[in-house]
Structure formats: structure tokens, C-alpha cells
BAKOL-658174 format. One record per residue (C-alpha): residue number from 1; x, y, z; residue in three letters. Coordinates in steps of 0.25 Angstrom, whole numbers, plus 5000, padded with zeros to 4 digits. Layout:
BEGIN
i = NUM east = X north = Y up = Z aa = ALA
...
***
This chain:
BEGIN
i = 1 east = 5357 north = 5591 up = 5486 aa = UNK
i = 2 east = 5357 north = 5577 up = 5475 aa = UNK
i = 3 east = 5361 north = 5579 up = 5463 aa = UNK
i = 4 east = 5347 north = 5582 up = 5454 aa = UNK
i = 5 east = 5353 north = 5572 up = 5443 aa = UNK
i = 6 east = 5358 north = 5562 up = 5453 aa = UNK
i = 7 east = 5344 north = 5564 up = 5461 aa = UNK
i = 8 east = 5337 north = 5562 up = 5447 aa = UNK
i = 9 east = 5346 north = 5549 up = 5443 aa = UNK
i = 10 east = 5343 north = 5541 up = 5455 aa = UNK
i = 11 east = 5327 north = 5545 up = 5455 aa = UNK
i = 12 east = 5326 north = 5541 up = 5441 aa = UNK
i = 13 east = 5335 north = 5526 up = 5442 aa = UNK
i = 14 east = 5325 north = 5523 up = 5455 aa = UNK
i = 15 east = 5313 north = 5528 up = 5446 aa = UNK
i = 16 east = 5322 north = 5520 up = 5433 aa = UNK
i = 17 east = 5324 north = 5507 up = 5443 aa = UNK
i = 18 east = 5314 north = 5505 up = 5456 aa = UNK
i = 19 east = 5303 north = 5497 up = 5447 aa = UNK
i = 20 east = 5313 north = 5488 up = 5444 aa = UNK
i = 21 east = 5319 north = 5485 up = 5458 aa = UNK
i = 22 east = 5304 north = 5483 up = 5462 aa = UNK
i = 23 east = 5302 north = 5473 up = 5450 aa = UNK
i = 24 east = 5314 north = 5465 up = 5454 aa = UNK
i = 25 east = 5313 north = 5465 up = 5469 aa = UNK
i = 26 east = 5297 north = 5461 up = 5468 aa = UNK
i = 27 east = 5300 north = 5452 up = 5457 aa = UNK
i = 28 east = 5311 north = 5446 up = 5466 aa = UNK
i = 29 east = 5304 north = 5444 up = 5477 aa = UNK
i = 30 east = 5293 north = 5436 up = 5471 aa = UNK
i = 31 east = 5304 north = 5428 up = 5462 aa = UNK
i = 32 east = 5308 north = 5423 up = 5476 aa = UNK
i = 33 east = 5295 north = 5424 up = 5485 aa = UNK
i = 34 east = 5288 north = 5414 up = 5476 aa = UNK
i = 35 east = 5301 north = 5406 up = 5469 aa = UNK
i = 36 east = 5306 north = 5404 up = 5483 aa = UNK
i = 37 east = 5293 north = 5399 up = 5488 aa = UNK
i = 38 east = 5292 north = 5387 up = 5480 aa = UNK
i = 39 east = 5306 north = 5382 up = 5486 aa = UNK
i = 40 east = 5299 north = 5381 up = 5500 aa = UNK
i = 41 east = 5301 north = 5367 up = 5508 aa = UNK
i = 42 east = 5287 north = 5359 up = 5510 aa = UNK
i = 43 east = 5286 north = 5350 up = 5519 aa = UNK
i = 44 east = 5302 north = 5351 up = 5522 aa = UNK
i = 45 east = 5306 north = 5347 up = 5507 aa = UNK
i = 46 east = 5310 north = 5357 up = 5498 aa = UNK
i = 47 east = 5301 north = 5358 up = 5484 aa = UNK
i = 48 east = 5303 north = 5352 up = 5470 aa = UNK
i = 49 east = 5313 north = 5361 up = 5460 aa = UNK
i = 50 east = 5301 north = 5364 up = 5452 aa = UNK
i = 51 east = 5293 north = 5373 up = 5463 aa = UNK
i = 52 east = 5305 north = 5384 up = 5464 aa = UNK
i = 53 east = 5307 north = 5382 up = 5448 aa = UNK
i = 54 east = 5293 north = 5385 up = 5444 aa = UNK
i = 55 east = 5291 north = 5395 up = 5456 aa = UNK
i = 56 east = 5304 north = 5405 up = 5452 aa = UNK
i = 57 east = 5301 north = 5403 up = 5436 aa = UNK
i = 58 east = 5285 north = 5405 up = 5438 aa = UNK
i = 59 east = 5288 north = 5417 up = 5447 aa = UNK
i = 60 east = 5300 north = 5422 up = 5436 aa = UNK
i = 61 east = 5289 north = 5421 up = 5425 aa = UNK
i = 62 east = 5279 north = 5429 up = 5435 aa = UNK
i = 63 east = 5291 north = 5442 up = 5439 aa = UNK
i = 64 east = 5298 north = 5442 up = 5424 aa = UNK
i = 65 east = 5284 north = 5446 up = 5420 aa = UNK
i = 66 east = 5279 north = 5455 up = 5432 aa = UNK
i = 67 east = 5293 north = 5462 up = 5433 aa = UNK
i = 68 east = 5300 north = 5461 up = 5422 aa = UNK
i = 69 east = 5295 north = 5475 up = 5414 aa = UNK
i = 70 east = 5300 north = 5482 up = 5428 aa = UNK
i = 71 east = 5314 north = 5475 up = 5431 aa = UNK
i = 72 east = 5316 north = 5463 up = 5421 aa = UNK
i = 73 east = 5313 north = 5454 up = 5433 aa = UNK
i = 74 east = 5326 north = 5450 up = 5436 aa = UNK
i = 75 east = 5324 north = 5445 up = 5450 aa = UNK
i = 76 east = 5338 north = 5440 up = 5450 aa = UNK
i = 77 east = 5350 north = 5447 up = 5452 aa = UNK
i = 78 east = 5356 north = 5437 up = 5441 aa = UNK
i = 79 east = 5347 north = 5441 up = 5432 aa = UNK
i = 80 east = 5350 north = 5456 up = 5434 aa = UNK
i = 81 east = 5364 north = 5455 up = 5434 aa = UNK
i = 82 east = 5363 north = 5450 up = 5418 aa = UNK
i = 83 east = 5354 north = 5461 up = 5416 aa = UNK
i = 84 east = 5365 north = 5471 up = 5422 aa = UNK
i = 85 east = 5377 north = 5461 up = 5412 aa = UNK
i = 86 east = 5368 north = 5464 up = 5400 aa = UNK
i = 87 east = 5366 north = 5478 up = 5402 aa = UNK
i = 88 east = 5352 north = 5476 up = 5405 aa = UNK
i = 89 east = 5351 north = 5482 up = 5419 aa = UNK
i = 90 east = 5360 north = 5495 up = 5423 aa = UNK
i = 91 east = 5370 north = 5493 up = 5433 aa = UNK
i = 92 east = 5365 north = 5502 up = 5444 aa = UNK
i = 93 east = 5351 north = 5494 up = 5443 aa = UNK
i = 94 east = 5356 north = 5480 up = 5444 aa = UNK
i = 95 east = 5358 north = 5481 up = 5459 aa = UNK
i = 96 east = 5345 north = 5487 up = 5464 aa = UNK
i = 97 east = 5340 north = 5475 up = 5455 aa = UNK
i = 98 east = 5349 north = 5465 up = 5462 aa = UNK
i = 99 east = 5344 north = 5473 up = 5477 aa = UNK
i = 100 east = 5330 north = 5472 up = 5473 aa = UNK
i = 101 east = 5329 north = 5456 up = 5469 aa = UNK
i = 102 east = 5337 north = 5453 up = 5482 aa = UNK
i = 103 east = 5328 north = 5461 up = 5491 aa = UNK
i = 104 east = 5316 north = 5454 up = 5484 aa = UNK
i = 105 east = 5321 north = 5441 up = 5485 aa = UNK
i = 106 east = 5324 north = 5445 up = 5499 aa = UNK
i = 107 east = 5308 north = 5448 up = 5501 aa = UNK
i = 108 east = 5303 north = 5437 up = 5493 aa = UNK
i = 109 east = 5310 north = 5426 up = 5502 aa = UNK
i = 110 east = 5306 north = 5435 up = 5514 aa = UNK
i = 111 east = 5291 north = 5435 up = 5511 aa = UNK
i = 112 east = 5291 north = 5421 up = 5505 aa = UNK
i = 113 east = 5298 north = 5416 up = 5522 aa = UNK
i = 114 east = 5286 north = 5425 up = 5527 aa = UNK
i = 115 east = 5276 north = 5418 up = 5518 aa = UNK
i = 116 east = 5283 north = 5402 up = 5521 aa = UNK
i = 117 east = 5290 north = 5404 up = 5535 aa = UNK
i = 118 east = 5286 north = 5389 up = 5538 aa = UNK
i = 119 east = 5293 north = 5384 up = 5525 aa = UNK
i = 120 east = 5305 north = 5391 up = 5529 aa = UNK
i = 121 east = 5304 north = 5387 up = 5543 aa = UNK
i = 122 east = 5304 north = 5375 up = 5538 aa = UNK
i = 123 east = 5317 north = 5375 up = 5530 aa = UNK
i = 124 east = 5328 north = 5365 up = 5532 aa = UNK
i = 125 east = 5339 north = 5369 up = 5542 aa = UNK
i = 126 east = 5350 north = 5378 up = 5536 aa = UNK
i = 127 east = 5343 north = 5380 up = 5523 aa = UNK
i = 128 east = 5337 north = 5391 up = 5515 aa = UNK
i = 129 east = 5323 north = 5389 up = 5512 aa = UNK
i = 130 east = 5321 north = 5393 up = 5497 aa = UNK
i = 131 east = 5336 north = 5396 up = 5498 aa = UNK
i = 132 east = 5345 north = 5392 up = 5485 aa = UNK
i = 133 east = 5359 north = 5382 up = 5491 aa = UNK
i = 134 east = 5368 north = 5373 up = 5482 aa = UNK
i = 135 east = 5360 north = 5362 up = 5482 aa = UNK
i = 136 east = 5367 north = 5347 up = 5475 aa = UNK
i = 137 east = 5379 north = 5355 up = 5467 aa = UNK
i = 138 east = 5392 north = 5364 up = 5477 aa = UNK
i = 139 east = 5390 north = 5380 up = 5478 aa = UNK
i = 140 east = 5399 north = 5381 up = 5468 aa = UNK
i = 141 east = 5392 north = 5374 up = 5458 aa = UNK
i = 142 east = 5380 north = 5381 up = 5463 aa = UNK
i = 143 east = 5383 north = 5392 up = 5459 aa = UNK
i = 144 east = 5388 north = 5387 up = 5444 aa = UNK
i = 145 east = 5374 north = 5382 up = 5444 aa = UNK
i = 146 east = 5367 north = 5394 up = 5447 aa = UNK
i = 147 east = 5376 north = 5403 up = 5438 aa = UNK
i = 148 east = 5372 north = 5393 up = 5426 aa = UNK
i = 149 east = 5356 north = 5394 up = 5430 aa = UNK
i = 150 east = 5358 north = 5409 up = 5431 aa = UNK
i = 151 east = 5365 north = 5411 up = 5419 aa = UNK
i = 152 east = 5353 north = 5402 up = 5411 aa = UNK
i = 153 east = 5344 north = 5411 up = 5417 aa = UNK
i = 154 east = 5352 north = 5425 up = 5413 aa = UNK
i = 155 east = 5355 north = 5418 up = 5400 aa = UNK
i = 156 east = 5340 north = 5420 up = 5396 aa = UNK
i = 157 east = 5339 north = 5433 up = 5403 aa = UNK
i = 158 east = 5348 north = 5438 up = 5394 aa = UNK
i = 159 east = 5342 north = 5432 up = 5381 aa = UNK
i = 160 east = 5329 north = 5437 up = 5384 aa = UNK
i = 161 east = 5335 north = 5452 up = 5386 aa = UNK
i = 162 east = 5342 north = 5450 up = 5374 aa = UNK
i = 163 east = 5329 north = 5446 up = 5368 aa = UNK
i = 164 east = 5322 north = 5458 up = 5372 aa = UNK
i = 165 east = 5332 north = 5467 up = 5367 aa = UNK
i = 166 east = 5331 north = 5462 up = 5354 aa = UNK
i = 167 east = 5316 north = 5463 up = 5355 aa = UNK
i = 168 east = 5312 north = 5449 up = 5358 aa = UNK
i = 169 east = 5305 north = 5452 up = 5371 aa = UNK
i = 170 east = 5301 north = 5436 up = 5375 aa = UNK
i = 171 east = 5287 north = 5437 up = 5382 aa = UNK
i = 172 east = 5291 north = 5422 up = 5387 aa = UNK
i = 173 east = 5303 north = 5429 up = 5394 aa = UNK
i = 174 east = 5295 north = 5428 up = 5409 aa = UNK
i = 175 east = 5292 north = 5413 up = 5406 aa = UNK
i = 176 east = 5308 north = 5408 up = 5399 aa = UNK
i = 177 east = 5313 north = 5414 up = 5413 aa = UNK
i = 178 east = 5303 north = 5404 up = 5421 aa = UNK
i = 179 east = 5305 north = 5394 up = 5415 aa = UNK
i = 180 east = 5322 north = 5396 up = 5414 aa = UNK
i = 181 east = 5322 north = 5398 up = 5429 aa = UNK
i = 182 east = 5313 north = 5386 up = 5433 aa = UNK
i = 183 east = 5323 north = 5376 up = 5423 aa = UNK
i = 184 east = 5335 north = 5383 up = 5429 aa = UNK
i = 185 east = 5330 north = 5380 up = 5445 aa = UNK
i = 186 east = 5326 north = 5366 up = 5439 aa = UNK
i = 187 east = 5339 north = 5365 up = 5434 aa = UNK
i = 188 east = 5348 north = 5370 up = 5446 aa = UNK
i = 189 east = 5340 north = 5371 up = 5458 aa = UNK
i = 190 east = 5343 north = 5356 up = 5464 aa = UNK
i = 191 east = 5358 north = 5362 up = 5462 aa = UNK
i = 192 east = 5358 north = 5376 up = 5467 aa = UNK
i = 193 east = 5343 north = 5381 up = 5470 aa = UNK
i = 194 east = 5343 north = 5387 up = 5455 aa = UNK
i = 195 east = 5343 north = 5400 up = 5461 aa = UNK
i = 196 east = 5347 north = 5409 up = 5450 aa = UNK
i = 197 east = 5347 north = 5423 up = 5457 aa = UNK
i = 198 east = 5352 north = 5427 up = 5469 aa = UNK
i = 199 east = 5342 north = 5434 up = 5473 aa = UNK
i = 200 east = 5334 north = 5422 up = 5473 aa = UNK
i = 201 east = 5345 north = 5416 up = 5483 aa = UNK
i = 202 east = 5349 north = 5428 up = 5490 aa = UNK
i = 203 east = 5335 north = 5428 up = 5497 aa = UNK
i = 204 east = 5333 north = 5416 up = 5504 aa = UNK
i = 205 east = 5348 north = 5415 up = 5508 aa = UNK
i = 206 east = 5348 north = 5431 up = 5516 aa = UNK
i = 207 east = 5333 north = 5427 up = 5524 aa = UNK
i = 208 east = 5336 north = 5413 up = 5528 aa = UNK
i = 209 east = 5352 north = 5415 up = 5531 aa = UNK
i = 210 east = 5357 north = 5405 up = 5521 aa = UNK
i = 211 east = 5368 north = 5409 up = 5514 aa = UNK
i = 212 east = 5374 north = 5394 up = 5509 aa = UNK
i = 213 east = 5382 north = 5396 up = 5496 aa = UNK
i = 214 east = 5374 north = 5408 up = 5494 aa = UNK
i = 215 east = 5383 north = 5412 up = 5486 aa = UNK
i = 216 east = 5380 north = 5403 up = 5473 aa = UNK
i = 217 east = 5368 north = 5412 up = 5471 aa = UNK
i = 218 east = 5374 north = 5425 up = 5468 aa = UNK
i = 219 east = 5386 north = 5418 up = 5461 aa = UNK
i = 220 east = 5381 north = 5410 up = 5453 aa = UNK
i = 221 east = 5368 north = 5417 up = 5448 aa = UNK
i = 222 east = 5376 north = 5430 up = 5444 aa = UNK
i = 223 east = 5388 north = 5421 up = 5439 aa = UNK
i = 224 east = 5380 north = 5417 up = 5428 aa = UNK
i = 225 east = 5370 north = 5427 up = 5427 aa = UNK
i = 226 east = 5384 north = 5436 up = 5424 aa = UNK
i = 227 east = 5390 north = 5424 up = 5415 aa = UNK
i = 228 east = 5377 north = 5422 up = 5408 aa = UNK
i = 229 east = 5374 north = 5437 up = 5404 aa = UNK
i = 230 east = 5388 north = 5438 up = 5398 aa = UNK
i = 231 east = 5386 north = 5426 up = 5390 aa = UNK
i = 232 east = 5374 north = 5432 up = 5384 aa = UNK
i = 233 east = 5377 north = 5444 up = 5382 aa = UNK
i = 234 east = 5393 north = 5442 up = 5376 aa = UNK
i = 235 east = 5389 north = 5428 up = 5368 aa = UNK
i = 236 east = 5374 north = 5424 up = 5367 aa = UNK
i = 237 east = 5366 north = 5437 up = 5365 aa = UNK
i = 238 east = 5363 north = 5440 up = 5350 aa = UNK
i = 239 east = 5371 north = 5451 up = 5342 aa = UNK
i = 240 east = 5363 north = 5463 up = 5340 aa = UNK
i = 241 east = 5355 north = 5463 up = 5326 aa = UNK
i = 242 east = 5364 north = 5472 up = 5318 aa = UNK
i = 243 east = 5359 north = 5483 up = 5309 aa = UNK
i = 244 east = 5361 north = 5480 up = 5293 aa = UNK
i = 245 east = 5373 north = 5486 up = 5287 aa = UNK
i = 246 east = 5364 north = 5496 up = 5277 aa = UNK
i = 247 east = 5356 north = 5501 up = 5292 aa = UNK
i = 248 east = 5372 north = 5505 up = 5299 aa = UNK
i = 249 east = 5377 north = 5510 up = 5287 aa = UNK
i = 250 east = 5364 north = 5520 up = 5286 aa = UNK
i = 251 east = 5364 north = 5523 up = 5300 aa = UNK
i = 252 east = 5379 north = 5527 up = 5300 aa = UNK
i = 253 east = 5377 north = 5537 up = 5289 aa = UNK
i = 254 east = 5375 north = 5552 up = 5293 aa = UNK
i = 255 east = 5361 north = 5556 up = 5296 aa = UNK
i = 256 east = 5362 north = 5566 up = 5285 aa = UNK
i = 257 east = 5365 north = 5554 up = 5273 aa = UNK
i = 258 east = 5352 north = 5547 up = 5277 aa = UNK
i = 259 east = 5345 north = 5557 up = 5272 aa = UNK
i = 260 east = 5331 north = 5551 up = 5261 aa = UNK
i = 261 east = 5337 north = 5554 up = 5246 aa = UNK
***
């Protein structure tokens, strides 16, 4: 016979953690359904950076929204990984967040080829279609790029939390996102794809068999979602307001002294 406690443990982390495994793997796979689909070729020619930019922050302001309450809409293991660094995220439910955003990513691409199958058809010879590769700079210096974009990104991640802990809850949070992840593809994607999260990365590369420096894309993202984290948490986040001296010495006085005269 189980355990009765062991038996009530597990029941209650699926009943603590199956919402947000749905949030992120729903929220995932629309991240990269409709982000994806504004990198789809026309005609042959790829289309201008501002259709992915635009697509993936629209979409981020859409899920951040939708899903945040549920999961905190990470769509990106990146992004969770800080949440894990900052003690945001328990250890044991940092990787059924990681499992749910590949295995929506995964769907997302899938059902964005059933949607497109002549665009992908149509793809060039040997590339990945909506697929992130180094583009002018070496894999090396790819994935330096990519740790930088990421760690911009996790940089305000973490401001925000910190933010919300001390109870300046930003309603404009959906939209800084947006627009942060759009500046950042502006800014990286002729040089890397601007990917950001491997997720993002993972899908097109498993469905098409392309796995051409693949490697960049877990690198570098977690790289400097890890380096970013620790940045803010040991150097730019905020001391905690401290109590005045008259509050500690009243509260380290037995309960019996505080009594009214």
C-alpha cells in the first residue's frame, strides 16, 4: 500500500501546480504559433525585422496578461530559470515549467506547419524556416549576443518582481515586456535571430532536423539569464526598508513589558 502522506503530497503539488503547467504550455505555444508566423518567407524572401519584432511583443503583451495570474507567463525557460535564481519558483516546479514551454513550443510550430505547409515547402534548401541561426557575427559570438539580449530581458523581470514585492504592482508591466522584447529582436536579430529563449529555438530546430549551432540557444540565453539574476539580486536590487530604531527596540522587549501603563 502508498504511503497516505506521500499519497496526499504528490495529489496536492499536481492540484498546487497543473494550472500553471497549462498556462505556460498554452501560453507557449501561442508565443510561438503566431511570433513564428510573421517570419514566414513570401514570395521566396524572408520578411522585414519589424514583422517578428512586433508579432513576439504584441503576442507577449496578449499572454503576460491572459496567463500571467496562473503561471507568471514565463514562456521561456530563461525566464524561469531567474524565477528559480531569485527564489521565485520551487526547485522541483522549475522543470515541469521548462517540459511544459518545450512541449508547447513544440505544438505551436506543429500546427503553425499544418496551417503554412506551402510556405515551408517553400523554404530555401538546408534551412530552417522560422528557425533562429548565427547570422553576420560566428556561434561564438552568437551566443554572447543572445546572453546580452537575454540578460536585458531578465534584468527587468527582476525589477519588476522586486517591484511587486515592495508593493508597486506596475499595470504597464504586460506592455514594458513588448516593447523590451521587440527593441531587443530590432537590435539582435540580423546577428543571431534574437531568439531569447530556447524554447523559442528548440521548436523549429526538432520538426525540421536542423540543428546548426543549436547550441547558442540554450547557452547563451540561460548564460545570461543566470549572470543577469545574480547581478540583480547581489548588486542592483534595493535594500529592504529597515524598521526605525524605537519599532526593533519595542519589538525585542518581552511581551509581558509592553503592557499599556
Amino acid at each position: 500500500m502508498p504511503n497516505d502522506d506521500a499519497t496526499k503530497g504528490v495529489s496536492g503539488w499536481v492540484r498546487r501546480w497543473w494550472r500553471a503547467a497549462l498556462a505556460e504550455l498554452v501560453a507557449t505555444a501561442l508565443l510561438v504559433l503566431l511570433g513564428v508566423a510573421a517570419l514566414l518567407p513570401k514570395d521566396g524572401r524572408p520578411p522585414p525585422l519589424a514583422h517578428p519584432a512586433l508579432a513576439f511583443g504584441f503576442v507577449i503583451v496578449a499572454n503576460v496578461e491572459a496567463f500571467g495570474a496562473a503561471s507568471g507567463a514565463h514562456m521561456n525557460p530563461a525566464v524561469t530559470l531567474a524565477a528559480l535564481l531569485d527564489r521565485r519558483l520551487p526547485a522541483a516546479a522549475a522543470p515541469l515549467y521548462v517540459l511544459a514551454q518545450l512541449l508547447g513550443a513544440t505544438l505551436g510550430f506543429a500546427a503553425l506547419m499544418a496551417l503554412a505547409p506551402a510556405a515551408f515547402a517553400a523554404g530555401a534548401a538546408g534551412a530552417a524556416v522560422g528557425g533562429t541561426a548565427a547570422g553576420t557575427v560566428s556561434p561564438a559570438a552568437a551566443a554572447v549576443v543572445e546572453a546580452l539580449l537575454t540578460g536585458v530581458l531578465v534584468l527587468l523581470c527582476c525589477g519588476l518582481w522586486a517591484a511587486h514585492d515592495a508593493g508597486a504592482r506596475d499595470p504597464a508591466a504586460p506592455v514594458k515586456l513588448g516593447l523590451t522584447v521587440a527593441g531587443l529582436i530590432y537590435a539582435g536579430g540580423e546577428m543571431t535571430g534574437a531568439s531569447l529563449n530556447p524554447a523559442r529555438s528548440f521548436a523549429p530546430a526538432l520538426l525540421q532536423h536542423f540543428n546548426s549551432d543549436h547550441w547558442v540557444y540554450w547557452v547563451g540565453p540561460l548564460g545570461g539569464s543566470a549572470l543577469a539574476t545574480l547581478l540583480h539580486r547581489y548588486a542592483l536590487r534595493p535594500p529592504a526598508p529597515r524598521a526605525p530604531a524605537d519599532a526593533r527596540l519595542t519589538e525585542a522587549l518581552p511581551l509581558q513589558d509592553k503592557a499599556e501603563p
